[in-house]
MARZAVEX-322453 format. One line per 3 residues: number of its first residue (from 1); their letters; for each residue x negated, z negated, y negated of C-alpha. Coordinates in pm, whole numbers, padded with zeros to 5 digits, always signed. Last residue first. Example, Ala and Ser with C-alpha at 12.3 -4.5 7.8 and 13.67 -1.06 7.14 Angstrom:
<nodes>
2> sa> -01367:-00714:+00106 ~ -01230:-00780:+00450
</nodes>
This chain:
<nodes>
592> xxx> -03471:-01504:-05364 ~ -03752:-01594:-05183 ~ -03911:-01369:-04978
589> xxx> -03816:-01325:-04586 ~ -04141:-01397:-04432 ~ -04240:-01076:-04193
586> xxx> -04652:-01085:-04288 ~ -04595:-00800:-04533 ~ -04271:-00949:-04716
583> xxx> -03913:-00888:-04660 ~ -03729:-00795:-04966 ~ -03456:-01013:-05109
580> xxx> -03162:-00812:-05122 ~ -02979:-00677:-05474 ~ -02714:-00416:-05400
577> xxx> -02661:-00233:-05766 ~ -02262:-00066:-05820 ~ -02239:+00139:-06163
574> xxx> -01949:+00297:-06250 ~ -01912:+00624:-06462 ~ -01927:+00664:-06847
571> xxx> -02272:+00703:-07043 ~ -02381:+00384:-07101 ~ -02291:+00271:-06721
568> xxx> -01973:+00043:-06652 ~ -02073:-00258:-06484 ~ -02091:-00404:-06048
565> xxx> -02307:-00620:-05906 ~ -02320:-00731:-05514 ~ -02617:-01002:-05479
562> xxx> -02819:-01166:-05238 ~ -02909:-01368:-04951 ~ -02817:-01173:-04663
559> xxx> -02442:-01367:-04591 ~ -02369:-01271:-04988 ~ -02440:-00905:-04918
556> xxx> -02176:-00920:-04621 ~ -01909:-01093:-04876 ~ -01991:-00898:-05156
553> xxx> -01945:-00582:-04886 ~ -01576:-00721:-04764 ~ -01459:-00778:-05092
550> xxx> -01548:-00434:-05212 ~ -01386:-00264:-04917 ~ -01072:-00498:-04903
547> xxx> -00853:-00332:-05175 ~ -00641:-00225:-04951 ~ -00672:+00188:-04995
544> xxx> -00551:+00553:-04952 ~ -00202:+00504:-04837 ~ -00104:+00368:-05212
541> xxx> -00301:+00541:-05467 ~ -00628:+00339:-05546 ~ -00701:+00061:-05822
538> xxx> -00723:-00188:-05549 ~ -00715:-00577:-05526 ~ -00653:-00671:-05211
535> xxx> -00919:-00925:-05203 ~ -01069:-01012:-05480 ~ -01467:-00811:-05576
532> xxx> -01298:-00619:-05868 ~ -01095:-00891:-06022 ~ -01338:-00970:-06332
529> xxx> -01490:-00593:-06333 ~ -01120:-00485:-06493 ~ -01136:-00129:-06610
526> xxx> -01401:+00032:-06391 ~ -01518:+00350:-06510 ~ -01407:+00679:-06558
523> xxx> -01649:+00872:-06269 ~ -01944:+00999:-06309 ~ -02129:+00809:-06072
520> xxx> -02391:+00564:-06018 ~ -02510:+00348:-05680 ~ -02777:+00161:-05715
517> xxx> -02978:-00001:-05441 ~ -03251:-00304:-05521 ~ -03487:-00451:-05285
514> xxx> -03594:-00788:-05435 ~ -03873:-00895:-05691 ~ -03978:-00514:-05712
511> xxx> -03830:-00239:-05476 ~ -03616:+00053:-05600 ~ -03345:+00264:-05411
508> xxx> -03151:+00493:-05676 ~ -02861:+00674:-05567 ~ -02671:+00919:-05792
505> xxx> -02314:+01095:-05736 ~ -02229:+01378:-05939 ~ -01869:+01535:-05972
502> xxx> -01860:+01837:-06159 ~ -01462:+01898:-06274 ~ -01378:+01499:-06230
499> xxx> -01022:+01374:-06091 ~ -01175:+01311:-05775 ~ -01547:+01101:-05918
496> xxx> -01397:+00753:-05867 ~ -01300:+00831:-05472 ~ -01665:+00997:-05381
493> xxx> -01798:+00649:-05571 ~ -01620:+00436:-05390 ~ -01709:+00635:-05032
490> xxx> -02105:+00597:-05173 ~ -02052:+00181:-05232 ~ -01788:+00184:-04914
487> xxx> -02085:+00341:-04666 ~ -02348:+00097:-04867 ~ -02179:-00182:-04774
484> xxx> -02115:-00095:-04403 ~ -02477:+00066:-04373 ~ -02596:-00318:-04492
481> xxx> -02346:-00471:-04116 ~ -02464:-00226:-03905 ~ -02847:-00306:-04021
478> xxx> -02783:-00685:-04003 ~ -03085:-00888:-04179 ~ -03410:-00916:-04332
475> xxx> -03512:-00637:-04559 ~ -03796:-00316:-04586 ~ -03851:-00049:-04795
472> xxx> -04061:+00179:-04728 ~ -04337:+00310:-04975 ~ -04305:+00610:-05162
469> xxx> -03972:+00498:-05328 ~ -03635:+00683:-05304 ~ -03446:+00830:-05598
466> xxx> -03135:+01050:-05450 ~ -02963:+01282:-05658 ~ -02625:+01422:-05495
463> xxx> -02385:+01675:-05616 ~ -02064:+01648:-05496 ~ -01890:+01971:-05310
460> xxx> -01608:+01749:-05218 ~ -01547:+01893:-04885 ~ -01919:+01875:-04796
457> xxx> -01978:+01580:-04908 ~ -01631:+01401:-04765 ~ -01786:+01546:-04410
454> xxx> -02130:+01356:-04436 ~ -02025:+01003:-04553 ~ -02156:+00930:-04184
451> xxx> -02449:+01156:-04224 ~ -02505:+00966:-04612 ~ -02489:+00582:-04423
448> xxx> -02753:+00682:-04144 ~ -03030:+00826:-04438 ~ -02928:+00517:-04629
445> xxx> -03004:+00282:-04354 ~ -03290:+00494:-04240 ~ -03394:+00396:-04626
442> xxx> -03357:+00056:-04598 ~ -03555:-00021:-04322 ~ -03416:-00349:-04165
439> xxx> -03627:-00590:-04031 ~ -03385:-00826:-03753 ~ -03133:-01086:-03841
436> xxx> -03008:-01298:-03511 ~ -02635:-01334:-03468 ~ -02390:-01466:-03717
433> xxx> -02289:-01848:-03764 ~ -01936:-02030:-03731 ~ -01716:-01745:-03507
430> xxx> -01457:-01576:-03754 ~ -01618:-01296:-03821 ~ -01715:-01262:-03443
427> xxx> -01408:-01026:-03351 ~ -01484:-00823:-03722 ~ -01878:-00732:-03544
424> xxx> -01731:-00641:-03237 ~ -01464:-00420:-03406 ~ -01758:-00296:-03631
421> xxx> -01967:-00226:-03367 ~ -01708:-00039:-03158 ~ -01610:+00234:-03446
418> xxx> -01989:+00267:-03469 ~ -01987:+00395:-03104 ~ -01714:+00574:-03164
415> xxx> -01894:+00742:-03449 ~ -02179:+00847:-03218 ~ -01870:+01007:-02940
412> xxx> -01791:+01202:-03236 ~ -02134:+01327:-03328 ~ -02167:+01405:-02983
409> xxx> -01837:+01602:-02947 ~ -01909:+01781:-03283 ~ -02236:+01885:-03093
406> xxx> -02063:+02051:-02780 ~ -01844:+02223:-02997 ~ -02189:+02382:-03105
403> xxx> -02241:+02482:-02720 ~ -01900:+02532:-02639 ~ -01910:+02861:-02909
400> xxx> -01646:+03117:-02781 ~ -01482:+03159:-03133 ~ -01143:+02945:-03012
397> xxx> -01399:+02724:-02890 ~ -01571:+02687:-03260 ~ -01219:+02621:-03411
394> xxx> -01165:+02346:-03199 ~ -01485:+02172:-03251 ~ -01447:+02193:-03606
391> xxx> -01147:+02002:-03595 ~ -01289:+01744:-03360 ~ -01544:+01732:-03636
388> xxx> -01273:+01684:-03887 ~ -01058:+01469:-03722 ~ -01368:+01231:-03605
385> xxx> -01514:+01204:-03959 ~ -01151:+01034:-04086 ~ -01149:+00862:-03824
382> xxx> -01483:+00733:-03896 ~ -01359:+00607:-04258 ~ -01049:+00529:-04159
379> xxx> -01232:+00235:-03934 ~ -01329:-00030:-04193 ~ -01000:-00064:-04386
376> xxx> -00792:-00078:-04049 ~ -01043:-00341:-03927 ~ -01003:-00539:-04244
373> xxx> -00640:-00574:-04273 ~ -00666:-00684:-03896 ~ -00920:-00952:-03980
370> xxx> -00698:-01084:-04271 ~ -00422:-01167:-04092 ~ -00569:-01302:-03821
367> xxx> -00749:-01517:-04059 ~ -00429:-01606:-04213 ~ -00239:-01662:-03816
364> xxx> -00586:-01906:-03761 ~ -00556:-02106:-04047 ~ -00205:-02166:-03999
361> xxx> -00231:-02237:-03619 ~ -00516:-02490:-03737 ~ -00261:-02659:-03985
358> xxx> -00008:-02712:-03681 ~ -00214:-02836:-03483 ~ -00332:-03072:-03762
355> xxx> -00001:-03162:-03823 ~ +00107:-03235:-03464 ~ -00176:-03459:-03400
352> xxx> -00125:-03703:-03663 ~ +00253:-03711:-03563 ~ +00103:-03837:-03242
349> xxx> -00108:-04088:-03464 ~ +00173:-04182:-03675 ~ +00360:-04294:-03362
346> xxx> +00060:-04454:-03157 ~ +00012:-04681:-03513 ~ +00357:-04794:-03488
343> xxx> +00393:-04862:-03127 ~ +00054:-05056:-03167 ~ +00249:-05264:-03459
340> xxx> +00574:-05312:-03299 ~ +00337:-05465:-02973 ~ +00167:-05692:-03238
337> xxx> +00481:-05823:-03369 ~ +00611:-05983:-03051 ~ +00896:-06171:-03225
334> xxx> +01189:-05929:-03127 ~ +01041:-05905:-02736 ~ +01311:-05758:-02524
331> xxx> +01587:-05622:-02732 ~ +01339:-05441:-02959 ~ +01152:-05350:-02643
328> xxx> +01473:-05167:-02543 ~ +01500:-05014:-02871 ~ +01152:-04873:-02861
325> xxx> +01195:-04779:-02509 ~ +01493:-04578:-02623 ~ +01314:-04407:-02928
322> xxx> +01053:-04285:-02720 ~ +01250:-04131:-02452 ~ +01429:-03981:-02732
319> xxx> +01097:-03821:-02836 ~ +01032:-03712:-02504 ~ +01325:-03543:-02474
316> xxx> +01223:-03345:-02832 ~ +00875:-03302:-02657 ~ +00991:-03150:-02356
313> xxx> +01251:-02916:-02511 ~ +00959:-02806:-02789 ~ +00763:-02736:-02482
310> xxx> +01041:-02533:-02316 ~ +01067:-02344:-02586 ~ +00663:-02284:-02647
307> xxx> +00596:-02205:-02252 ~ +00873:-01922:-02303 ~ +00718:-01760:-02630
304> xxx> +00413:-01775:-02410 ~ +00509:-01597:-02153 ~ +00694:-01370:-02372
301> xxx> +00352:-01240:-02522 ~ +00234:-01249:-02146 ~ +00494:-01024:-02053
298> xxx> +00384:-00807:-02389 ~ +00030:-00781:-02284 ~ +00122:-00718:-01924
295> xxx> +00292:-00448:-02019 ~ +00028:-00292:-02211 ~ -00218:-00317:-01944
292> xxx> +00031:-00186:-01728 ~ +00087:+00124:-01953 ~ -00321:+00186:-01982
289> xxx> -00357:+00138:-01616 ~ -00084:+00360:-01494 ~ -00204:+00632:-01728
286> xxx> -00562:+00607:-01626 ~ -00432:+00621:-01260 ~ -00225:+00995:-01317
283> xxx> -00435:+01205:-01115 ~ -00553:+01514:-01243 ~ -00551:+01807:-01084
280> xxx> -00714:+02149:-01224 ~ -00644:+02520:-01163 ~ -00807:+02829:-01306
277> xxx> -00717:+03146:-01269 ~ -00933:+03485:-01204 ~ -00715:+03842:-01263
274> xxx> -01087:+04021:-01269 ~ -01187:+03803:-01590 ~ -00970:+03742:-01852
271> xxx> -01003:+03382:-01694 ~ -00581:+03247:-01656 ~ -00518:+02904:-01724
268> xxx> -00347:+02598:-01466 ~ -00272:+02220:-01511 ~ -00143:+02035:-01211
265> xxx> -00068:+01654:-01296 ~ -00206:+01458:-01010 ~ +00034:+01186:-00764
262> xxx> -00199:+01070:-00463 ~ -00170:+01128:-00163 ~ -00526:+01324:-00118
259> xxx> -00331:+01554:-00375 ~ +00001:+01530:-00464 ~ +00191:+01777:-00691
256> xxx> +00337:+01847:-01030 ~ +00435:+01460:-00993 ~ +00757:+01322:-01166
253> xxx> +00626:+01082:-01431 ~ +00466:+00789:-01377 ~ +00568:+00405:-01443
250> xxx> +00702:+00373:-01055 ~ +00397:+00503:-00913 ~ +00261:+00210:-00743
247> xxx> +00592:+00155:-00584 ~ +00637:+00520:-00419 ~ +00259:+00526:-00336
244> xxx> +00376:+00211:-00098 ~ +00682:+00323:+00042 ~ +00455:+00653:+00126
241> xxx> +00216:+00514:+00322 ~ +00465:+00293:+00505 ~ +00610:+00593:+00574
238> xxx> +00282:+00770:+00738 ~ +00071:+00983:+00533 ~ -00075:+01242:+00673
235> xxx> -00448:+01375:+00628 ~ -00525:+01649:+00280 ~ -00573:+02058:+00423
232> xxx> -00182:+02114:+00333 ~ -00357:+02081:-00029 ~ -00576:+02377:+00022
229> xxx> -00329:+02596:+00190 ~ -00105:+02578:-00058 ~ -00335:+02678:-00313
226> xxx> -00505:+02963:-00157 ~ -00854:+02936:+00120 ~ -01153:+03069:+00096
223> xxx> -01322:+02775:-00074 ~ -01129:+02441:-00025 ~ -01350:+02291:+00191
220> xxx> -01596:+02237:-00047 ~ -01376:+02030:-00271 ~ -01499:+02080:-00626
217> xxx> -01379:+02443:-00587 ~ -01542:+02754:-00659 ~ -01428:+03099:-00493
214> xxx> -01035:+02996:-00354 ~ -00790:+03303:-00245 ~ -00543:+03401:-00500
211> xxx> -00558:+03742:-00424 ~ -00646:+03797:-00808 ~ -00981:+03583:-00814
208> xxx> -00892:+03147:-00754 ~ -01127:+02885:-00950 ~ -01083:+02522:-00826
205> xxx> -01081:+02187:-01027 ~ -00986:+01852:-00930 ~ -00980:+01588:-01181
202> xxx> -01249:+01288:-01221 ~ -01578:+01430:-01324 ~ -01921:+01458:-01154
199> xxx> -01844:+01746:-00898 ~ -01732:+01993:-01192 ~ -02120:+02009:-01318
196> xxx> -02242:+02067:-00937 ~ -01942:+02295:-00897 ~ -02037:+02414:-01274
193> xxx> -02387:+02486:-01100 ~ -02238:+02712:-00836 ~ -02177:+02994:-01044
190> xxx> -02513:+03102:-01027 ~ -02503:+03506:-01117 ~ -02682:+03670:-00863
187> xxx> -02821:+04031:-00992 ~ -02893:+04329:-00780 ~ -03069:+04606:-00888
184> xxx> -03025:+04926:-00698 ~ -03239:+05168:-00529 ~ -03393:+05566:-00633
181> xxx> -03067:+05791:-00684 ~ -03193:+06154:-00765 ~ -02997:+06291:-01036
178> xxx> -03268:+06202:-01367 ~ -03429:+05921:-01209 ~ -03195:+05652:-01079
175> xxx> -03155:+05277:-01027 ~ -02825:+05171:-00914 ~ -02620:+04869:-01021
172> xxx> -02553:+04524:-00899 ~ -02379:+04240:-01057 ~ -02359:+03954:-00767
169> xxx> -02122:+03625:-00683 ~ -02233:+03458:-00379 ~ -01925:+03270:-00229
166> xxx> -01893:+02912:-00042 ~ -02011:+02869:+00353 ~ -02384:+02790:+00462
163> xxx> -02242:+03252:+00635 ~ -02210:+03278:+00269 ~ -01880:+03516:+00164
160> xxx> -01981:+03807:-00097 ~ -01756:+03815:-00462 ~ -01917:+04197:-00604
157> xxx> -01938:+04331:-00964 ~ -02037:+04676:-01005 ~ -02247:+04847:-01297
154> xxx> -02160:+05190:-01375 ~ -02225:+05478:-01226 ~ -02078:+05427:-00866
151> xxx> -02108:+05567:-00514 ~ -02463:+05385:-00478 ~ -02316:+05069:-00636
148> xxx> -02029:+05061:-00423 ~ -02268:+05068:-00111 ~ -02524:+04803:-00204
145> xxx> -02323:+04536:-00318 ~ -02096:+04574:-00079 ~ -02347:+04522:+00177
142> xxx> -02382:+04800:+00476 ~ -02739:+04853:+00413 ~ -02829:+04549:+00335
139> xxx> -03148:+04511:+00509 ~ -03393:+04203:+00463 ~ -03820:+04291:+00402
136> xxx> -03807:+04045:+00123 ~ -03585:+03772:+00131 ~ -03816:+03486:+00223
133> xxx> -03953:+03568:-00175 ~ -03701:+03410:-00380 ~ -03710:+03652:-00683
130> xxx> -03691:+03961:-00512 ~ -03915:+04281:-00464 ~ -03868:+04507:-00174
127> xxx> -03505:+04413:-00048 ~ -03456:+04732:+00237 ~ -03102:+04886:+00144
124> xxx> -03273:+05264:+00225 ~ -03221:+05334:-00149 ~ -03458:+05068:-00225
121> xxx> -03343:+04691:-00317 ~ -03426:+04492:-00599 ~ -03321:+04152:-00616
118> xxx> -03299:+03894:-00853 ~ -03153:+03531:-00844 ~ -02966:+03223:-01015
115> xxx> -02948:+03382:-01339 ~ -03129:+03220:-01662 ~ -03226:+03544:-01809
112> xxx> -03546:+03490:-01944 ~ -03627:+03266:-01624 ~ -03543:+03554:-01412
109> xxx> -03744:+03839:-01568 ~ -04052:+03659:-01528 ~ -03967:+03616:-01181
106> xxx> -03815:+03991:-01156 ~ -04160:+04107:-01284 ~ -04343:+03891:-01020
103> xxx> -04148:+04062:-00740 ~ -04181:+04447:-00929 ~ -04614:+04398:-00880
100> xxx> -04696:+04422:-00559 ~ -04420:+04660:-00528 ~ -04577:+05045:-00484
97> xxx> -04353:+05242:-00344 ~ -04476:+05512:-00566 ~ -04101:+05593:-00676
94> xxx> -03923:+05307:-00613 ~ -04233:+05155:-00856 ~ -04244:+05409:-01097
91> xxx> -03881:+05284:-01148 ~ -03909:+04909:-01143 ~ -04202:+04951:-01421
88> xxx> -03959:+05174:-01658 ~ -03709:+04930:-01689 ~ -03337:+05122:-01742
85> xxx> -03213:+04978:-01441 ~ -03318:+04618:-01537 ~ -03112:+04679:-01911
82> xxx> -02752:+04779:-01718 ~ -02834:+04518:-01402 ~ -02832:+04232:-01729
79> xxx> -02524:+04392:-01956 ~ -02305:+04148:-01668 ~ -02513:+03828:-01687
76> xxx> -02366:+03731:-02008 ~ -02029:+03792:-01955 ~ -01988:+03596:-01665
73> xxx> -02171:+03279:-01796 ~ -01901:+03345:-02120 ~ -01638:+03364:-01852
70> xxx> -01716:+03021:-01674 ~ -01762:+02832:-01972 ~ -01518:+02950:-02147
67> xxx> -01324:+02853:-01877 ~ -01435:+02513:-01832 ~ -01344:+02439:-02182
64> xxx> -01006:+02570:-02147 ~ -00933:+02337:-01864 ~ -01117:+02008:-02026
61> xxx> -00874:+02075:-02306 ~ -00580:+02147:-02101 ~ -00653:+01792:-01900
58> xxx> -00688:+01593:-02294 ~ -00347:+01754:-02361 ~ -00210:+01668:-02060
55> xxx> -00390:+01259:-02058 ~ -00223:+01245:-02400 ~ +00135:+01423:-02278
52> xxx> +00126:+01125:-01996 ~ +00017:+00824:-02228 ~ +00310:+00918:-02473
49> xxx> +00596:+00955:-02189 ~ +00485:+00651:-01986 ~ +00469:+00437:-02306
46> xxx> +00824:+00527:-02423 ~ +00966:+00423:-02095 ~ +00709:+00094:-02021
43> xxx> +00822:-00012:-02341 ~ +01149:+00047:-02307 ~ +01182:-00168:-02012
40> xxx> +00986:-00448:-02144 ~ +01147:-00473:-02453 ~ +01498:-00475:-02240
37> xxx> +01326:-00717:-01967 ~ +01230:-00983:-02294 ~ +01572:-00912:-02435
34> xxx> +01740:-01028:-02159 ~ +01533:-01320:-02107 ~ +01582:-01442:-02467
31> xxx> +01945:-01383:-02427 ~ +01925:-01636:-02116 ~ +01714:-01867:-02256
28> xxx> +01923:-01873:-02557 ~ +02234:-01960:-02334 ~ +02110:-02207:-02134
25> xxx> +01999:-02376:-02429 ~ +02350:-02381:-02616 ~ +02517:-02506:-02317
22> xxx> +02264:-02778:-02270 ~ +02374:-02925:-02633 ~ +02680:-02854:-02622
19> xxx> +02737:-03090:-02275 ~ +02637:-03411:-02438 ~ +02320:-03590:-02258
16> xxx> +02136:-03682:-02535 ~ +02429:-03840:-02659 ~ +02485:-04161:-02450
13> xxx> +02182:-04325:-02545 ~ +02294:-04392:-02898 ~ +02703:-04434:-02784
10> xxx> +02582:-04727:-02563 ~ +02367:-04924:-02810 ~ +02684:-05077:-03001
7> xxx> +02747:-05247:-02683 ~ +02463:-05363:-02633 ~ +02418:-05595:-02953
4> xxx> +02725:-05685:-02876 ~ +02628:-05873:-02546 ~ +02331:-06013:-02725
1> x> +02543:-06173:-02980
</nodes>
């Protein structure tokens, strides 16, 4: 009986090992390995190209920046020799020959101006008064820019080579008393603090006149020099130099040129200034990191995707190992019931095992879910603020103002910062807990919320009334996280009033029991309060909504303690009240 028993056990353990079977895997893994170097390939194409026009248009922005820069520093020191030759005090003075006085003028004359020196020389080319003071007493009789002045009526603009090396860059004009010619004023602009400025960023920049000969440069050795010559100036490589720059740089572009041997991106613009150009290299490493970053996402996407197969191989072998042991102890030990029943209870626990891992990958795909619905909810707002500060900032350096471009770029990099909190704060959302709460003024927390909401204002042209307390108002908790409700409360209430001819918006922040902040407008209402606070639910145009907002704040006002209420007021509009509980004198949290 035993020998049949056998018998019928040979075609069992004889099919795991059929040829289809391993045909069929080979052939997966190999389609699955084609497609995972075709993804990668294309990638690393597509990538290349977008990270490569980015990093250009970022390089021409820096470019044009510098330039207005540059000419607007140029421009404003030129009408200064025009106003110091009319100055009555430095003419009685070449007259009398009297200067005790004309060095202290050009001092206080100096730090109105903001140029890098003064000089005032007499029509001999002796320096009699001058802002740094070891000059006095020099002769420049046969300097530029004392001759051309002298022969000209207008002011004169001179480049002069430094014997420390670099250029001095002057505006000199003549001083003269009805037709007898009495000095000339001599004005050095200081060019050399955007070398200093230029010095602290990663490209190359260097500033050529109409010869094309180098005057500012970030590489000092570079001045006095043209293009070609400058980059000739960079050490050999030697070919196993090159082998290796040749595989580092297989995701870039072709070079514009290589400097220090290194592939940069040349980006040039002309200065209306004298026939003055402006050049600037920059390397292409940030693109090379961002793609490769990328790409190593995806390879370790696949990675995993690979691990997975070949674990579902090992445990479907395993299971057949399983079954055959249990078939051979079958044959072995038929009346050894406790060994069936510790086979049994390791089988339901391994299948234990496999459910719950496969109910926490569940639960952690939905949060995922979730959490990415959420960040894209949370950042439009500050996007939104970015494009229209960035394009403010572009209009305002076509019109030659950096400075005020200057702000939009520090309210930008503020909301970047803010971007960044909320990402950190949505990556611990799912972490058991929340940090520390801290005192939380309410009404900077208002004050912070309406300069973020600030660009909708002003494009909206709503009226807002604001109700604020004498007395400060004060809670327990997360200040990034309260600004987040009440920047969706005021953004709801900005979307409600669109379709309204005087929109009004009206924010009331009282303190009693609890801290309370209401939020009215004239909106039409709310027609269904019951679902308001679900996720997802939205009464919005598609593109300009979830439906997570509301959800997201109950859920952040429910972590303090509170209360998120929402009705229709008496006289039309919504009405949204944040109830906290206040935090008392001595720092207790009071109870709700």
């Amino acid at each position: 009986m035993s020998s049949k028993r056998s018998q019928g056990s040979k075609p069992a353990l004889a099919w795991p090992r059929s040829g289809p079977i391993t045909w069929r895997v080979r052939a997966a893994l190999g389609v699955f390995l084609l497609v995972a170097v075709a993804t990668i390939w294309i990638s690393n194409n597509f990538l290349t190209n977008r990270f490569t026009e980015s990093t250009r248009n970022r390089a021409e922005l820096r470019l044009a920046l510098y330039s207005g820069n540059l000419i607007s520093e140029l421009q404003r020191n030129s009408i200064v020799p025009q106003l110091l030759a009319r100055d009555p005090t430095l003419i009685a003075a070449l007259q009398s020959s009297d200067f005790t006085m004309s060095t202290q003028r050009l001092i206080s004359f100096v730090e109105e101006i903001g140029a890098a020196s003064l000089m005032l020389l007499d029509r001999d080319g002796r320096v009699v008064a001058a802002t740094d003071r070891n000059r006095l007493g020099e002769q420049h009789r046969s300097d530029a820019y004392f001759v051309e002045p002298l022969r000209s009526n207008s002011t004169v603009f001179s480049v002069i080579p430094r014997e420390a090396g670099g250029y001095s860059f002057t505006y000199a004009r003549r001083l003269e008393q009805g037709a007898e010619v009495l000095g000339v004023i001599v004005v050095e602009v200081g060019l050399q603090k955007f070398e200093r400025a230029w010095a602290g960023i990663s490209d190359a920049v260097m500033v050529t006149d109409s010869t094309g000969t180098i005057v500012l440069a970030t590489e000092p050795r570079w001045r006095g020099l043209n293009e070609q010559e400058a980059l000739r100036r960079q050490p050999p490589q030697g070919a196993i130099q090159r082998a290796i720059r040749a595989t580092a740089d297989w995701t870039a572009l072709p070079a514009d040129a290589y400097l220090q041997g290194e592939a940069v991106m040349r980006m040039q613009t002309r200065i209306p200034f004298r026939g003055w150009t402006m050049t600037s290299f920059t390397t292409y490493a940030s693109i090379r990191e961002r793609v490769n970053g990328v790409l190593a996402l995806e390879i370790m996407g696949f990675a995993i995707l690979l691990s997975l197969a070949f674990y579902a191989l090992s445990r479907k072998t395993a299971l057949r190992m399983a079954l055959f042991q249990r078939e051979s102890a079958e044959l072995r030990a038929l009346n050894t019931r406790l060994q069936r029943e510790i086979a049994e209870r390791e089988r339901v626990q391994k299948t234990l095992e496999v459910a719950e891992q496969t109910l926490a990958q569940s639960s952690k795909l939905a949060a995922l879910g979730e959490m990415s619905a959420a960040v894209s909810h949370e950042l439009n707002q500050p996007l939104a603020a970015m494009k229209t500060y960035l394009a403010g900032a572009r209009l305002l350096l076509r019109r030659n103002r950096p400075e005020e471009a200057l702000a939009s770029f520090g309210r930008i990099d503020d909301l970047i910062e803010r971007m960044g909190a909320i990402t950190r704060q949505l990556k611990s959302y799912a972490r058991k807990g929340a940090d520390a709460f801290s005192p939380v003024n309410m009404g900077d927390a208002l004050a912070a919320s309406l300069s973020m909401m600030e660009p909708q204002l002003r494009q909206r042209h709503v009226k807002i009334t604001q109700i604020l307390p004498d007395q400060s108002v004060r809670v327990m908790g997360d200040r990034m996280r309260i600004e987040q409700v009440m920047v969706n409360l005021l953004r709801n209430a900005l979307d409600a009033t669109k379709s309204v001819a005087d929109p009004e918006v009206e924010i009331i922040l009282a303190v009693g029991e609890t801290a309370v902040l209401t939020v009215r407008d004239n909106g039409h209402g709310i027609e269904d309060i019951e679902s308001l606070f679900e996720p997802f639910y939205t009464t919005k145009q598609p593109g300009d909504g979830v439906g997570l907002g509301l959800a997201i704040s109950s859920g952040i006002v429910n972590d303090h303690g509170g209360r998120l209420i929402a009705r229709n007021g008496q006289h039309g509009g919504a009405v949204f009240e944040m109830q906290l509980p206040i935090l008392e004198e001595d720092g207790v949290r009071a109870a709700e």
